[in-house]
gemmi code that builds the backbone of each chain (N, CA, C; Angstrom):
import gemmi

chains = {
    "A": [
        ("UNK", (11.147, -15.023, 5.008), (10.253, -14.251, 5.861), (8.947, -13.957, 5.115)),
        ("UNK", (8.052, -14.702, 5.775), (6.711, -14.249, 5.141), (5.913, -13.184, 6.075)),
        ("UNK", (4.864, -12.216, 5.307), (4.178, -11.715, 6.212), (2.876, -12.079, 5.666)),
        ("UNK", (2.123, -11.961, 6.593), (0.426, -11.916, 6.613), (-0.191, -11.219, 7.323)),
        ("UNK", (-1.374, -10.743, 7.088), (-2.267, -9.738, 8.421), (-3.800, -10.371, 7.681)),
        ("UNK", (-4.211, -9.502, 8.828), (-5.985, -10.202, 9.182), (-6.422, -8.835, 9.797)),
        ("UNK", (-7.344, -8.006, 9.468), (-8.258, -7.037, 9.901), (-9.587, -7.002, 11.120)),
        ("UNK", (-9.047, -6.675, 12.265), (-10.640, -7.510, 12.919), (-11.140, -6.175, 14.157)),
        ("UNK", (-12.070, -5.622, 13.689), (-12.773, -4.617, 14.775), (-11.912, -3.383, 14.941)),
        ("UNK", (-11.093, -3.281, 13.148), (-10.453, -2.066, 13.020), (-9.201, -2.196, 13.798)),
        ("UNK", (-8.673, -3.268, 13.816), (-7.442, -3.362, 14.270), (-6.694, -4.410, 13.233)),
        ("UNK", (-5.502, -3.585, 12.739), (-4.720, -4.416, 12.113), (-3.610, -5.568, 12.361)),
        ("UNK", (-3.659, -6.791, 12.248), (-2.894, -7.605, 13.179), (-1.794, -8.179, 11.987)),
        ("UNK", (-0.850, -8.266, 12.313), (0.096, -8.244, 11.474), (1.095, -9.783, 11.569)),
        ("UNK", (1.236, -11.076, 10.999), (1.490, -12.089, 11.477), (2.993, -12.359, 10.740)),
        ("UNK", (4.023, -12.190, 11.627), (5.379, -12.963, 10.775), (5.764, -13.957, 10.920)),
        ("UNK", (6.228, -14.683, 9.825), (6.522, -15.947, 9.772), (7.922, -16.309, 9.491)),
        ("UNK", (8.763, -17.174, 9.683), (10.473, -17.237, 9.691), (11.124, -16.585, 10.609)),
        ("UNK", (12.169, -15.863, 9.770), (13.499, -15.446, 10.467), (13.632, -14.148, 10.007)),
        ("UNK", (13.999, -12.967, 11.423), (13.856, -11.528, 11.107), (15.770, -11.179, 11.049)),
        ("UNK", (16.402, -11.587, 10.159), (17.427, -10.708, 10.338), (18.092, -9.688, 9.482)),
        ("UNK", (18.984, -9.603, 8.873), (19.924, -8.275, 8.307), (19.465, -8.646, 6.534)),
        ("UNK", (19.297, -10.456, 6.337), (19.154, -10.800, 5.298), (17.640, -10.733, 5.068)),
        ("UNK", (16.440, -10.525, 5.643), (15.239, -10.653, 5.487), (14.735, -9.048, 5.874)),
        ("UNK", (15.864, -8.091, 6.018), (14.884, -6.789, 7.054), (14.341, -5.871, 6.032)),
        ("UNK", (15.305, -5.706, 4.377), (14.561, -5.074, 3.588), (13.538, -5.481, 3.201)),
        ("UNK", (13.095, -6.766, 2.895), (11.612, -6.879, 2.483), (10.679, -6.881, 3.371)),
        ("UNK", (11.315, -7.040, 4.345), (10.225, -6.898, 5.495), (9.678, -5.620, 5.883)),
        ("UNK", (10.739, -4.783, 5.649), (10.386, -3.186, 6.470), (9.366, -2.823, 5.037)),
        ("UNK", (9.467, -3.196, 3.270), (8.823, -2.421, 2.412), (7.365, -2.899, 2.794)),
        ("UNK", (7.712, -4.832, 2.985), (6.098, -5.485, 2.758), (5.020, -4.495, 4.030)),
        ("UNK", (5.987, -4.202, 5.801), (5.571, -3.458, 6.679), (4.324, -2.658, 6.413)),
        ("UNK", (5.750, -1.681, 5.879), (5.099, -0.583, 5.529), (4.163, -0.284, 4.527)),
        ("UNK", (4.298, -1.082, 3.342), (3.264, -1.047, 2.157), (1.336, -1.876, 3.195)),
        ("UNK", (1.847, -3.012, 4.022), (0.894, -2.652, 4.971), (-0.364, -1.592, 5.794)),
        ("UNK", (1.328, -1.001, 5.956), (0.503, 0.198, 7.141), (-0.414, 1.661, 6.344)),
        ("UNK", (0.595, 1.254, 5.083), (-0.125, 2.514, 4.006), (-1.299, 2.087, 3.783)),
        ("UNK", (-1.646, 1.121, 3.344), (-3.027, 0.815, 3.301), (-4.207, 0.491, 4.221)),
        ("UNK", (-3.743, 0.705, 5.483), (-4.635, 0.287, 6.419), (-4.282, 1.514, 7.680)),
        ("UNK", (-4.421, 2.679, 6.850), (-4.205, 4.626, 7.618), (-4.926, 4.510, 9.184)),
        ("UNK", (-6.307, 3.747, 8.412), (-7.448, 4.268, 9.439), (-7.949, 3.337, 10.342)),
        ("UNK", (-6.924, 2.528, 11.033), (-7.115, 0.951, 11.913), (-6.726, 1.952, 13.612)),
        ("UNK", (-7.532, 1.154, 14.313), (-7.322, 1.688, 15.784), (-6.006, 1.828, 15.891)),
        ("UNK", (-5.624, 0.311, 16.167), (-4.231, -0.269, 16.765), (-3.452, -1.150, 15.508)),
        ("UNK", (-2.072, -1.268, 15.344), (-1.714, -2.261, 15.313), (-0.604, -3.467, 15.622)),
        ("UNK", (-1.202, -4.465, 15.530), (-0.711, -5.570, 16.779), (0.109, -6.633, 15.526)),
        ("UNK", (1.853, -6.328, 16.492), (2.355, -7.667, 15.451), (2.198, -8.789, 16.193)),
        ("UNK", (2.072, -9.792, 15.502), (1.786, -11.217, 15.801), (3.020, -12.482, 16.036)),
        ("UNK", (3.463, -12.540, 16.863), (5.214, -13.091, 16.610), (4.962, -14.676, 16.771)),
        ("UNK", (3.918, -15.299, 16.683), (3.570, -16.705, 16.965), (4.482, -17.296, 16.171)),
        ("UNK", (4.799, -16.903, 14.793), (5.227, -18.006, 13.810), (6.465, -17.812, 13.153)),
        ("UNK", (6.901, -16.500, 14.156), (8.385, -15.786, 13.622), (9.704, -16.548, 14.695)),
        ("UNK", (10.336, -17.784, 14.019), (11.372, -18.830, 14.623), (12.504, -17.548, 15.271)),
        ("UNK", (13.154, -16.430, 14.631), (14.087, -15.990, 15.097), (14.186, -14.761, 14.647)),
        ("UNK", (15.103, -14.081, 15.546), (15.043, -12.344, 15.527), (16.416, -12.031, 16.087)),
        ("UNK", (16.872, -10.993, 15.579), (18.248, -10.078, 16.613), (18.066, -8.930, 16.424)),
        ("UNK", (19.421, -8.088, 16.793), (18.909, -6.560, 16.939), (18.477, -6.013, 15.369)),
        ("UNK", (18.478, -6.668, 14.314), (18.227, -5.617, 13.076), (16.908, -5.621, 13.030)),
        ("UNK", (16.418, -7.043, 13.721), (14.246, -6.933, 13.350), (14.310, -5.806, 14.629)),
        ("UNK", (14.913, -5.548, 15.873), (14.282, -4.423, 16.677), (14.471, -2.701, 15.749)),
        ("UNK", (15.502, -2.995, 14.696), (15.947, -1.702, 14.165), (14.623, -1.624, 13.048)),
        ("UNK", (14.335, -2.936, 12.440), (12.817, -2.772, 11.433), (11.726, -2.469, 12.435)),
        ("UNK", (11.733, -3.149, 13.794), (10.153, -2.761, 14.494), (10.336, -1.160, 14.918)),
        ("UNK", (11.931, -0.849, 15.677), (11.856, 1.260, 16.199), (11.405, 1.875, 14.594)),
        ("UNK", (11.745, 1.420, 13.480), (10.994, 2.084, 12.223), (9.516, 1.800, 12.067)),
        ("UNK", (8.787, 0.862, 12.287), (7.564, 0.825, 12.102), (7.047, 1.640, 13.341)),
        ("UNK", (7.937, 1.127, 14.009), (6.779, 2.356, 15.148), (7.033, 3.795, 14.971)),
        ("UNK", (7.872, 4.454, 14.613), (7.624, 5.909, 14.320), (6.859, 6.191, 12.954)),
        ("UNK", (7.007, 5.219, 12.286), (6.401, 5.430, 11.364), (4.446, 5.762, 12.204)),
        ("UNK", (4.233, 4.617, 12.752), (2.577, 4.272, 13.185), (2.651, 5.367, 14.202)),
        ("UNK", (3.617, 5.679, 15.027), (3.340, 6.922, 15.689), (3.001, 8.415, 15.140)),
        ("UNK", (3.743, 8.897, 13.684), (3.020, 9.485, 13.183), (1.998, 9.782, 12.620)),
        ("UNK", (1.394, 8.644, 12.131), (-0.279, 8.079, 11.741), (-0.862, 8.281, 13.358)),
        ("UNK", (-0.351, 8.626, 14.706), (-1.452, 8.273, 15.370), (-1.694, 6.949, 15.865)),
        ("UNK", (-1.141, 6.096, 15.339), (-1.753, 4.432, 15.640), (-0.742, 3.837, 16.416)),
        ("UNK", (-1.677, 3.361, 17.622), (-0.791, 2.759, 19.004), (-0.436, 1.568, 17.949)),
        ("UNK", (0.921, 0.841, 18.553), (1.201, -0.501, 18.211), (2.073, -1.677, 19.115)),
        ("UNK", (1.236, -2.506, 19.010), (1.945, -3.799, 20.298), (2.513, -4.850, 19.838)),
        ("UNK", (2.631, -5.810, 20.746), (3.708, -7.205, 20.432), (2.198, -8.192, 20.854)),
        ("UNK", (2.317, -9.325, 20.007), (1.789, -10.458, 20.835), (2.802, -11.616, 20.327)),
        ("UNK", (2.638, -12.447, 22.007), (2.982, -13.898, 21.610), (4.403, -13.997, 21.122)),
        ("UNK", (5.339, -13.620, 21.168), (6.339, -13.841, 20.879), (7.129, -14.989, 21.744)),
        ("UNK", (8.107, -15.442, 21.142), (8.620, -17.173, 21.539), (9.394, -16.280, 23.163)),
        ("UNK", (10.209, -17.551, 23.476), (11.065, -17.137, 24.408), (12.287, -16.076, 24.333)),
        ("UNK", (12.743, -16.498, 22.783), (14.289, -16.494, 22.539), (13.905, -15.078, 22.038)),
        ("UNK", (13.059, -14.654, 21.259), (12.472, -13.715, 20.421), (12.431, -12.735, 21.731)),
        ("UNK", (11.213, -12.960, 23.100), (10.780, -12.120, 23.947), (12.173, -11.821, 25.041)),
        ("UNK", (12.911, -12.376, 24.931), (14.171, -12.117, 25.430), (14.975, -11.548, 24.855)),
        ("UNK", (15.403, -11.082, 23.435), (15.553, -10.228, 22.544), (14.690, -8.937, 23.011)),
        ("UNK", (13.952, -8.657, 23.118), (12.821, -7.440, 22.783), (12.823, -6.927, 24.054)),
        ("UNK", (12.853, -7.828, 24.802), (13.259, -7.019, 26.873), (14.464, -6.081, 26.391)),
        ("UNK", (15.650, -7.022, 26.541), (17.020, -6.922, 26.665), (16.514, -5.073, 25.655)),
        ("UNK", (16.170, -5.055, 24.847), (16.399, -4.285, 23.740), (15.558, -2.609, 24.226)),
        ("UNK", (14.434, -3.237, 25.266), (13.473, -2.211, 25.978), (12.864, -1.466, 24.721)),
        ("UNK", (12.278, -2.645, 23.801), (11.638, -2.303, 22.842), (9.745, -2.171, 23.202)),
        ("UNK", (9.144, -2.987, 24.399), (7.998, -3.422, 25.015), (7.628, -1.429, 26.021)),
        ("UNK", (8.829, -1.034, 25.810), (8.775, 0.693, 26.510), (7.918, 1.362, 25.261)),
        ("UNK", (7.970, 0.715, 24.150), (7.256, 1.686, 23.110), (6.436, 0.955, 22.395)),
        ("UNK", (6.613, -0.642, 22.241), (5.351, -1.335, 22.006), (4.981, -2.442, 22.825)),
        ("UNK", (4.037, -2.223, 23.651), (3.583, -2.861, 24.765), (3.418, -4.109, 24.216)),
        ("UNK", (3.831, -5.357, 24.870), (3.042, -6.536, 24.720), (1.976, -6.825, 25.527)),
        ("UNK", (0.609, -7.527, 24.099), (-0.230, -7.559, 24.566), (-0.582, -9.671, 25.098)),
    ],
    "B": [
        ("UNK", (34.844, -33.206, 26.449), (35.657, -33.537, 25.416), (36.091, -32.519, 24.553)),
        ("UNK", (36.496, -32.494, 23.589), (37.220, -31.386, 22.797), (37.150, -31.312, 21.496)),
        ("UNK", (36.944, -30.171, 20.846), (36.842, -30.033, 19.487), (36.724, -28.812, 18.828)),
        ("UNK", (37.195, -28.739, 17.583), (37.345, -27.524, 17.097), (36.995, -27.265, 15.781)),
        ("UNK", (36.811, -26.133, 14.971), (36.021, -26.310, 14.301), (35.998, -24.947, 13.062)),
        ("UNK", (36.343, -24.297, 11.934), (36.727, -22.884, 11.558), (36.087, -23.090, 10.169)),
        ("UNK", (35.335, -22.245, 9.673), (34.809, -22.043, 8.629), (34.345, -20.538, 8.244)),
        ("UNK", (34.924, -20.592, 6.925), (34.877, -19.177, 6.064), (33.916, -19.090, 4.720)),
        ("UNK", (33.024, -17.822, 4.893), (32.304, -17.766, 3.857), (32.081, -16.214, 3.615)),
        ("UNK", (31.281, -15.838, 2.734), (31.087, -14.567, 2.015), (30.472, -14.069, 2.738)),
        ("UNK", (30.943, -12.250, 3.054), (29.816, -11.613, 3.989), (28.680, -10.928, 3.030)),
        ("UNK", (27.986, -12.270, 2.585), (26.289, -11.531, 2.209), (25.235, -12.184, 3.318)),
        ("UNK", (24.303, -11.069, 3.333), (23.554, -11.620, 4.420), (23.236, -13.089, 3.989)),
        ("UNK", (22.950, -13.537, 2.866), (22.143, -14.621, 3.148), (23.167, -15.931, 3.996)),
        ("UNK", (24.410, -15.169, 4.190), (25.122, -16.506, 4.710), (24.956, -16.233, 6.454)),
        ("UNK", (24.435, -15.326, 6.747), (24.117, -15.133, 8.383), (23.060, -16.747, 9.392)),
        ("UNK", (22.123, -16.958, 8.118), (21.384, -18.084, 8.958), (22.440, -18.892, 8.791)),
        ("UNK", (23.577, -19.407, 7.522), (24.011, -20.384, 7.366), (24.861, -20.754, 8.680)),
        ("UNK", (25.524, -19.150, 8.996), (26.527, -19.224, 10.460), (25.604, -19.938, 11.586)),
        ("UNK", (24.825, -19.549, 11.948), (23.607, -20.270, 12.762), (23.669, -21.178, 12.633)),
        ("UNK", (23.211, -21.623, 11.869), (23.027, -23.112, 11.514), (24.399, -24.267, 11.887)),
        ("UNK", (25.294, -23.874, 11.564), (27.107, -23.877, 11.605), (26.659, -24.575, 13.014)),
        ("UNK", (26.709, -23.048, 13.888), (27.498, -23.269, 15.287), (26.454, -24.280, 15.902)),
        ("UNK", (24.808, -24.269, 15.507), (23.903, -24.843, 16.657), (24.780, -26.265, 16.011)),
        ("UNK", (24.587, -26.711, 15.182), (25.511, -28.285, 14.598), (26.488, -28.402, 15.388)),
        ("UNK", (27.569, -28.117, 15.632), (28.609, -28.143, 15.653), (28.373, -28.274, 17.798)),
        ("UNK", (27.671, -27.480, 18.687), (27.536, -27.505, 19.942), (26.299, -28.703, 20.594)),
        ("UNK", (25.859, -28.981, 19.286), (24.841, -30.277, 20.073), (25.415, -31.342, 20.726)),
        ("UNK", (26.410, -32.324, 20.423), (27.145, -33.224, 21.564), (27.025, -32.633, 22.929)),
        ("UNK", (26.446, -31.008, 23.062), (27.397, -30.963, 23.907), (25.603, -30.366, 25.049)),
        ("UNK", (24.919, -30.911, 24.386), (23.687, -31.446, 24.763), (23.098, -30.024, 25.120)),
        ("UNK", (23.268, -28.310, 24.459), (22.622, -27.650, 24.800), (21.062, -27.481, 25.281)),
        ("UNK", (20.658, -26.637, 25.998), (19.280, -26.477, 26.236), (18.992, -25.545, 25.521)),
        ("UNK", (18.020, -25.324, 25.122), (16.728, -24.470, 24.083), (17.225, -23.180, 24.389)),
        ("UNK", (17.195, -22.996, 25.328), (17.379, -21.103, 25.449), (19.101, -20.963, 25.300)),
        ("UNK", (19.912, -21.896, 25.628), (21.620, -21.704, 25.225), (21.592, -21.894, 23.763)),
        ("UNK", (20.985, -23.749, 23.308), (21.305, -22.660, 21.723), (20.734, -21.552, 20.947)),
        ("UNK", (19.354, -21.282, 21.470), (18.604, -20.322, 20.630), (19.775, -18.553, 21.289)),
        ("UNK", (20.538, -18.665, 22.257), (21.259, -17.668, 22.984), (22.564, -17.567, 22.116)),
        ("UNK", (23.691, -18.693, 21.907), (24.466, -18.700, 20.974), (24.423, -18.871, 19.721)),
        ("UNK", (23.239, -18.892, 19.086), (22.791, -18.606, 17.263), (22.836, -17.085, 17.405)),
        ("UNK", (22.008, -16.755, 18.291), (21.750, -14.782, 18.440), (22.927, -14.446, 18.115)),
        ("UNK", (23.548, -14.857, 19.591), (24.916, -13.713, 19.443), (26.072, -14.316, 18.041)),
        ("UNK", (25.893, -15.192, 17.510), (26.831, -15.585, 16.173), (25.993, -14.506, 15.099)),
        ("UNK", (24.963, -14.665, 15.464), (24.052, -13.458, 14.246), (24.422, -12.134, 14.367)),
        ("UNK", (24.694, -11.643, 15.521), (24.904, -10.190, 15.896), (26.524, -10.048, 15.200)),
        ("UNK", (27.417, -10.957, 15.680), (28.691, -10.838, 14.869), (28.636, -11.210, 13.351)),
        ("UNK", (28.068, -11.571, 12.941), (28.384, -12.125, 11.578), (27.644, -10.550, 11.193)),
        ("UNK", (26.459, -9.958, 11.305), (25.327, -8.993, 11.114), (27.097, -7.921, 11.129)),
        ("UNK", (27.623, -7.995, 12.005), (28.456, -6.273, 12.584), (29.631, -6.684, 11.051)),
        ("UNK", (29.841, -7.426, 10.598), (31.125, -8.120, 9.411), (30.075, -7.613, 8.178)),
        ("UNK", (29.250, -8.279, 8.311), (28.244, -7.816, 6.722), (27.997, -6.588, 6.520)),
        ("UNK", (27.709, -5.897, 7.878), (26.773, -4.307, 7.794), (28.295, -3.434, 7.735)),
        ("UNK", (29.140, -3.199, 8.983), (30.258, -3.212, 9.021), (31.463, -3.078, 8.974)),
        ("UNK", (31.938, -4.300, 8.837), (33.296, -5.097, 8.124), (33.531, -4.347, 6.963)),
        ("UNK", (32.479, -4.902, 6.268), (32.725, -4.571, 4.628), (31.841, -3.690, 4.214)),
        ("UNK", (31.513, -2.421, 4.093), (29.786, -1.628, 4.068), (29.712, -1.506, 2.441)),
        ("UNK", (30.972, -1.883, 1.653), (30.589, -1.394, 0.333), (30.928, -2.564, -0.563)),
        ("UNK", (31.799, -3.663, -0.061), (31.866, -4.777, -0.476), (31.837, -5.864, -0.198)),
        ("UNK", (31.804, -7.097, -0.874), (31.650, -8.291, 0.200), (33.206, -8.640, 0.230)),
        ("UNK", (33.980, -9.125, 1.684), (34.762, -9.636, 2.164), (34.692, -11.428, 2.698)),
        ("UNK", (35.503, -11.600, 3.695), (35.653, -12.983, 3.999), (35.507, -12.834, 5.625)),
        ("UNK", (34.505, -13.742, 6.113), (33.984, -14.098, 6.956), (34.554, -15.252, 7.888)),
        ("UNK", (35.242, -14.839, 8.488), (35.264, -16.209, 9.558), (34.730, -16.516, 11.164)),
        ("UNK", (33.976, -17.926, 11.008), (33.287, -18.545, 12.498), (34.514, -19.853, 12.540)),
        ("UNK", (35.386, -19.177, 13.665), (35.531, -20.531, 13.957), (35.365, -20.774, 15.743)),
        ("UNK", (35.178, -22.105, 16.299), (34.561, -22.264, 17.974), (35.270, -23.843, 18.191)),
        ("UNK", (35.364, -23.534, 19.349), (36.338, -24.861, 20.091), (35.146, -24.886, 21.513)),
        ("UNK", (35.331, -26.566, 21.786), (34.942, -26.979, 22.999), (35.327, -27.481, 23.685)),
        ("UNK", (35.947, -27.165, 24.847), (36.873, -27.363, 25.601), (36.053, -28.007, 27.421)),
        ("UNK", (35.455, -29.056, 27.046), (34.813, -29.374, 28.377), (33.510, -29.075, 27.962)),
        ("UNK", (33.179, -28.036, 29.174), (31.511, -27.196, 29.439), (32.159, -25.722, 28.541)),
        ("UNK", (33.187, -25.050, 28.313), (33.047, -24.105, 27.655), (33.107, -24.113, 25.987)),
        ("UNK", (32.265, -23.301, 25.421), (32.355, -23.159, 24.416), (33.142, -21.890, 24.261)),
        ("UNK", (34.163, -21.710, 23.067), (34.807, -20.729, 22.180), (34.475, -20.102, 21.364)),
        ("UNK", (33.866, -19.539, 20.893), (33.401, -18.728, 19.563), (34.705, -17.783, 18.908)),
        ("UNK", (35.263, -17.645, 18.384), (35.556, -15.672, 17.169), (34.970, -16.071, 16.041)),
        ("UNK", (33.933, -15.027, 15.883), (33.614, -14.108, 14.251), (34.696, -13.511, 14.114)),
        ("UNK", (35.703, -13.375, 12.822), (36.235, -11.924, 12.448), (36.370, -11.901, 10.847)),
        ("UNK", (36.682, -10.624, 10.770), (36.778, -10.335, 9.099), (37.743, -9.167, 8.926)),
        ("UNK", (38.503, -9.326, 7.861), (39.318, -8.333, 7.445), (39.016, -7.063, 6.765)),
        ("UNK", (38.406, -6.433, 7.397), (37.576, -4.990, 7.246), (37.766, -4.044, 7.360)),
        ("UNK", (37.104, -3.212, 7.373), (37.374, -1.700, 7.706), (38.111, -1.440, 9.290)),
        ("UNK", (37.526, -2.265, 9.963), (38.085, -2.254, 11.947), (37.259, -1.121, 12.148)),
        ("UNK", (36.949, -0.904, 13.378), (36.306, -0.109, 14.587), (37.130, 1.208, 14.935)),
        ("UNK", (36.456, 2.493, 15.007), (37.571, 3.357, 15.127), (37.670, 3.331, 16.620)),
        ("UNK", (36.487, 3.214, 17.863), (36.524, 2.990, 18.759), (35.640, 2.009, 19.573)),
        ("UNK", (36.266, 1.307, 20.297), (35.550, -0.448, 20.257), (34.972, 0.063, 21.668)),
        ("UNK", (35.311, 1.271, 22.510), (34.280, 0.936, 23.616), (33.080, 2.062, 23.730)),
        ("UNK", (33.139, 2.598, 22.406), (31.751, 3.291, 22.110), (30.876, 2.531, 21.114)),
        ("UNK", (31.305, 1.759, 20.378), (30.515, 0.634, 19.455), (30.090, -0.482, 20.662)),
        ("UNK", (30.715, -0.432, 21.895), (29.786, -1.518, 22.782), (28.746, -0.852, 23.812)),
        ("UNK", (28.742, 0.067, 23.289), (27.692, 1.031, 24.133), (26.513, 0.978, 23.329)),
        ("UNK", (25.245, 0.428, 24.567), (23.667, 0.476, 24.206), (22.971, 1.639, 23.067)),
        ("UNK", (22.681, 1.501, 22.505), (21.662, 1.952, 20.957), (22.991, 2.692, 20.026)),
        ("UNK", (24.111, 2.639, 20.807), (25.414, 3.462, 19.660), (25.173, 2.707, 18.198)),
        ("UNK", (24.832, 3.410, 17.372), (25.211, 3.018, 16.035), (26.027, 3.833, 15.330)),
        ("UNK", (26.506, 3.831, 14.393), (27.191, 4.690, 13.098), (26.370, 4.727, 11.909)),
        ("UNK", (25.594, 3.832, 11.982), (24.246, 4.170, 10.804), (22.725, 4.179, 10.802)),
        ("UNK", (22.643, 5.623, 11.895), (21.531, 5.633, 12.414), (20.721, 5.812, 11.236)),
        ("UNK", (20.602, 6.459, 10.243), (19.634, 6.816, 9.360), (19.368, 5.621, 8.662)),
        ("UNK", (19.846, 4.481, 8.624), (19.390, 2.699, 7.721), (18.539, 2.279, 9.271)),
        ("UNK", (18.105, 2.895, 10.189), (16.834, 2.132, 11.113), (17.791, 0.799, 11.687)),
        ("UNK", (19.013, 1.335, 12.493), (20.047, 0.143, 13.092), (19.501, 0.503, 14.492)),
        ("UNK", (19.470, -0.845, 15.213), (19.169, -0.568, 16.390), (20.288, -0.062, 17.297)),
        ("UNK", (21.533, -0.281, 17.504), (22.460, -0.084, 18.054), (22.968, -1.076, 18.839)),
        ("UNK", (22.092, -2.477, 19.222), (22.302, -3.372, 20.093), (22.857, -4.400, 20.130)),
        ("UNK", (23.153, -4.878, 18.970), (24.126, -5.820, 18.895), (25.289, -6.293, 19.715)),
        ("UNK", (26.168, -5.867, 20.264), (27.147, -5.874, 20.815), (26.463, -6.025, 22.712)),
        ("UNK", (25.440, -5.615, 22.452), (24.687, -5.659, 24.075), (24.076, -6.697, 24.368)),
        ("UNK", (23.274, -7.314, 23.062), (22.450, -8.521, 23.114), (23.838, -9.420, 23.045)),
        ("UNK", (24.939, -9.508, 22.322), (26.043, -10.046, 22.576), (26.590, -10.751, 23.971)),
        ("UNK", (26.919, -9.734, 24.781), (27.060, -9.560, 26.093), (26.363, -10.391, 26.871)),
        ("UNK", (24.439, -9.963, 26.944), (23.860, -10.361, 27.447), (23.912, -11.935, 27.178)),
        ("UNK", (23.797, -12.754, 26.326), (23.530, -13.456, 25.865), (25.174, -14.786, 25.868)),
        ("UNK", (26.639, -13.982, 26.287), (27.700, -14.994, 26.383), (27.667, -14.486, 27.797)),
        ("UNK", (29.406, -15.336, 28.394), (29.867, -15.145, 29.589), (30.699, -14.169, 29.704)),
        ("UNK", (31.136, -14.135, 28.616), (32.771, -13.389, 27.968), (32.480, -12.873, 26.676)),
        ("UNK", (32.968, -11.580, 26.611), (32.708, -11.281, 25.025), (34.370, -9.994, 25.062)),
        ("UNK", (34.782, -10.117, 24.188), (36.221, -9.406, 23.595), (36.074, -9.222, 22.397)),
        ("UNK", (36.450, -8.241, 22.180), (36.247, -6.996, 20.787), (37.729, -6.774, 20.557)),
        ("UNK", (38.450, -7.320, 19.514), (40.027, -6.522, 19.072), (39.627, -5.938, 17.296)),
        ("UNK", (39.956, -4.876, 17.407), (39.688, -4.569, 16.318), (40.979, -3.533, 15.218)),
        ("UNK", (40.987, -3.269, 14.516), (42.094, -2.559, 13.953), (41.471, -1.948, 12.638)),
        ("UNK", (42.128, -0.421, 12.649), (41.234, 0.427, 11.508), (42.104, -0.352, 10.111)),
        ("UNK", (41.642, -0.824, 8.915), (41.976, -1.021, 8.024), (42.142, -2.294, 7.735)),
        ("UNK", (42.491, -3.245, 8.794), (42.914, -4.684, 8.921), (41.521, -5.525, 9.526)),
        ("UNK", (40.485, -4.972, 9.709), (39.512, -5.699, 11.102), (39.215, -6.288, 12.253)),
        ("UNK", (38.265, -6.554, 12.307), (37.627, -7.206, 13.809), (37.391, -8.271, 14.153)),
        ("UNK", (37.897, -8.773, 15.657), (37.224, -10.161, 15.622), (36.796, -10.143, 17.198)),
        ("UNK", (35.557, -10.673, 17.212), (34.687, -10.599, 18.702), (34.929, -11.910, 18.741)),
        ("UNK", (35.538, -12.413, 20.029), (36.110, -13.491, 21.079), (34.709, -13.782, 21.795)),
        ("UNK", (33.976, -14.590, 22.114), (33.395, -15.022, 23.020), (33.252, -16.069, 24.023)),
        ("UNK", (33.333, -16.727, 25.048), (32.539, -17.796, 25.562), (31.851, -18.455, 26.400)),
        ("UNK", (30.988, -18.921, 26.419), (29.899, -19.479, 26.931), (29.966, -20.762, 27.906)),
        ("UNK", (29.694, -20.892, 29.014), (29.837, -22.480, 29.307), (28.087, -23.046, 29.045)),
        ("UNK", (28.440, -24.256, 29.309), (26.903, -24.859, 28.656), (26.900, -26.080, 30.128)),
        ("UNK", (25.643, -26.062, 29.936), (25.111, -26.653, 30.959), (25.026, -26.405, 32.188)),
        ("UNK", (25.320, -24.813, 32.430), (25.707, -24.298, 34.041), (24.524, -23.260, 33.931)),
        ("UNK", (23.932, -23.602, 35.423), (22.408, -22.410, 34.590), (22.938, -21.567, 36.060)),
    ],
}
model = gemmi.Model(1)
for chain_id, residues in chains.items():
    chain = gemmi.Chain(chain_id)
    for i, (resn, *xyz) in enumerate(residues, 1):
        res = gemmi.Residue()
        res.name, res.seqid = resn, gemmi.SeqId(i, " ")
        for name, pos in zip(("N", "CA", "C"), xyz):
            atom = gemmi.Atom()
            atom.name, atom.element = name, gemmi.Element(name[0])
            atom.pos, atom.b_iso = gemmi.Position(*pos), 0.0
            res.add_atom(atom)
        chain.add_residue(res)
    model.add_chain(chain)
structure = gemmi.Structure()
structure.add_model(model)
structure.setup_entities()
């Protein structure tokens, strides 16, 4: 699981790459969050699911943590682009009730 | 046609993609479509995920996937000789976890559901669990 982000008009966009599961969720939730610490003062931020092959319920248990986390900062946060198998995960899960896809 | 198929490995996560990997191999003859296998990798992830997190929460145990194909249906059981479930029809209830404070979603067992035709939970405190599933393929 790789992550990457890109900064654009004060919005932080956040891009994952691979596979989100039980074996990838601790580095993912530190790399997250060591993210979000550094980027306090961004409008929004938007994860990017273009390049993330697969997900189950433990990446929705890493995304309900990033979002309370960004909800206490204040900072709305959304979905883009996520695959089929992924956006059918994230319904089922009524995770899109607290981060809208954009 | 018919075939069967049982393999055991260590419950550390990193062997969760390997289960994946396992079953999509093992159901291609049987000419899945994109959203059935990307549907039966999930739910093998959600069981293998409930054996790792679980099964065993303080040690690693023994893992078994084994799946039969019997025609258009597929067979799945995950099980492991674990701790067992103290109650199997509140662990299949939506966001229920037992380890809310590690950021668990609770859904596993739902995306499970959603995702087979059939899903069966036998579980036993001390001896473990094994989730029964199956799927037919090619019936939309």
């Amino acid at each position: 699981m790789e992550v990457k982000y890109s900064v654009d008009k004060n919005n932080l966009y956040v891009y994952l790459f691979g596979e989100l599961d039980e074996y990838s969720a601790r580095d993912s939730k530190n790399t997250l969050d060591r993210l979000i610490d550094v980027h306090t003062g961004v409008n929004n931020v938007v994860f990017n699911f273009s390049h993330l092959s697969f997900m189950d319920s433990t990446g929705i248990g890493v995304l309900i943590g990033r979002y309370k986390k960004l909800k206490k900062l204040g900072t709305p946060s959304f979905i883009q682009s996520p695959s089929v198998s992924v956006n059918k995960i994230l319904q089922i899960s009524g995770l899109y009730e607290i981060m809208p896809k954009i | 046609m018919k075939n069967k198929m049982s393999v055991t490995f260590d419950s550390c996560s990193e062997n969760e993609s390997f289960a994946r990997n396992v079953i999509a191999s093992f159901i291609l003859p049987l000419n899945p479509s994109v959203d059935e296998l990307s549907d039966i990798k999930t739910a093998v992830s959600e069981a293998v995920t409930n054996c790792v997190v679980h099964g065993y929460p303080d040690d690693i145990g023994q893992v078994t996937l084994s799946a039969e194909i019997d025609g258009d249906d597929l067979h799945i059981a995950v099980s492991d000789c674990g701790v067992g479930i103290s109650d199997v029809n509140k662990a299949l209830e939506p966001f229920y976890t037992t380890k809310p404070d590690e950021e668990r979603s609770g859904m596993g067992f739902t995306i499970i559901k959603a995702f087979m035709d059939e899903v069966n939970v036998v579980s036993c405190l001390s001896k473990g669990t094994k989730v029964e599933m199956v799927k037919k393929i090619g019936v939309k």
